[in-house]
C-alpha positions as CSV (number, residue, x, y, z in Angstrom):
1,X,18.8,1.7,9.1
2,X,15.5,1.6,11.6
3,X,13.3,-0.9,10.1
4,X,9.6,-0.4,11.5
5,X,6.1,-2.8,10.7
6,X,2.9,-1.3,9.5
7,X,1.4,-0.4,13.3
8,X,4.9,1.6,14.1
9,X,5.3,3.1,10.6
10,X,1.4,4.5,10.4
11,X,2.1,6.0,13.7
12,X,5.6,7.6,13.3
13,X,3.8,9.0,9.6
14,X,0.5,9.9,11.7
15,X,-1.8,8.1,9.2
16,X,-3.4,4.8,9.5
17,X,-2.2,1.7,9.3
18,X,-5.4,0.6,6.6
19,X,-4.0,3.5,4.5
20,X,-0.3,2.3,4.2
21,X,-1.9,-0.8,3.5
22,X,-4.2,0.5,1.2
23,X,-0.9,2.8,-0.4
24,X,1.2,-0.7,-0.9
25,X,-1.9,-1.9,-3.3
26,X,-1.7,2.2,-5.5
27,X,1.6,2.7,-5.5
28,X,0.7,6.2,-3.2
29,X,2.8,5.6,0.1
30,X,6.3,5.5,1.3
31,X,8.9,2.7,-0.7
32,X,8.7,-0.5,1.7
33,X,11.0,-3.9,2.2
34,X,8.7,-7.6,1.9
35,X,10.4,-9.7,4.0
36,X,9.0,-13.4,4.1
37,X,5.4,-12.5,5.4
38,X,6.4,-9.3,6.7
39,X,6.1,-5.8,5.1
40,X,8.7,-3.3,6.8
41,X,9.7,0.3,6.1
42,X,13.1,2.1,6.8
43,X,12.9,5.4,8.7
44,X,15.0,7.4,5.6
45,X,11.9,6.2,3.4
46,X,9.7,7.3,5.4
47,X,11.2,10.9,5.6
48,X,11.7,11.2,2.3
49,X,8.6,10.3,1.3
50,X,6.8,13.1,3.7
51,X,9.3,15.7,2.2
52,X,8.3,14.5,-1.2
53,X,5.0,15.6,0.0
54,X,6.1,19.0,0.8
55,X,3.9,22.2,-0.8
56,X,3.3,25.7,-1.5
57,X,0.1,25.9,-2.3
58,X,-2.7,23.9,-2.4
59,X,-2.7,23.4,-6.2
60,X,0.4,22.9,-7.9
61,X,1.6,22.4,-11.4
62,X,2.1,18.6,-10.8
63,X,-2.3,18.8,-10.0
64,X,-2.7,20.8,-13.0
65,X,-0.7,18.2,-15.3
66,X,-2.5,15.1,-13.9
67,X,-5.9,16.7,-14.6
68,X,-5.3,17.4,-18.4
């Protein structure tokens, strides 16, 4: 397990480190560890959360059902 803080998991997901922060509040971003003051995320989350956000094709069925 490679545990990384906000600054080192934005950059290793190439996002910023306002929008993880901003994912923790919706629910949107990668699962994440709260330990004492510190927020942390685990490499393996962070890969399966980018493969979660795999596609093929711009719309998709899972779009379609949140717009109904």
């Amino acid at each position: 397990m490679t545990l990384l803080r906000t600054p080192k998991a934005a950059e290793y997901l190439g996002l910023s480190r306002s929008w993880l922060e901003k994912s923790r509040m919706t629910g949107d971003g990668p699962a994440y560890f709260k330990l004492g003051a510190s927020v942390v995320y685990d490499t393996d989350d962070l890969d399966a959360w980018i493969k979660s956000k795999k596609r093929t094709a711009v719309y998709d069925f899972a779009d379609r059902m949140k717009n109904d």
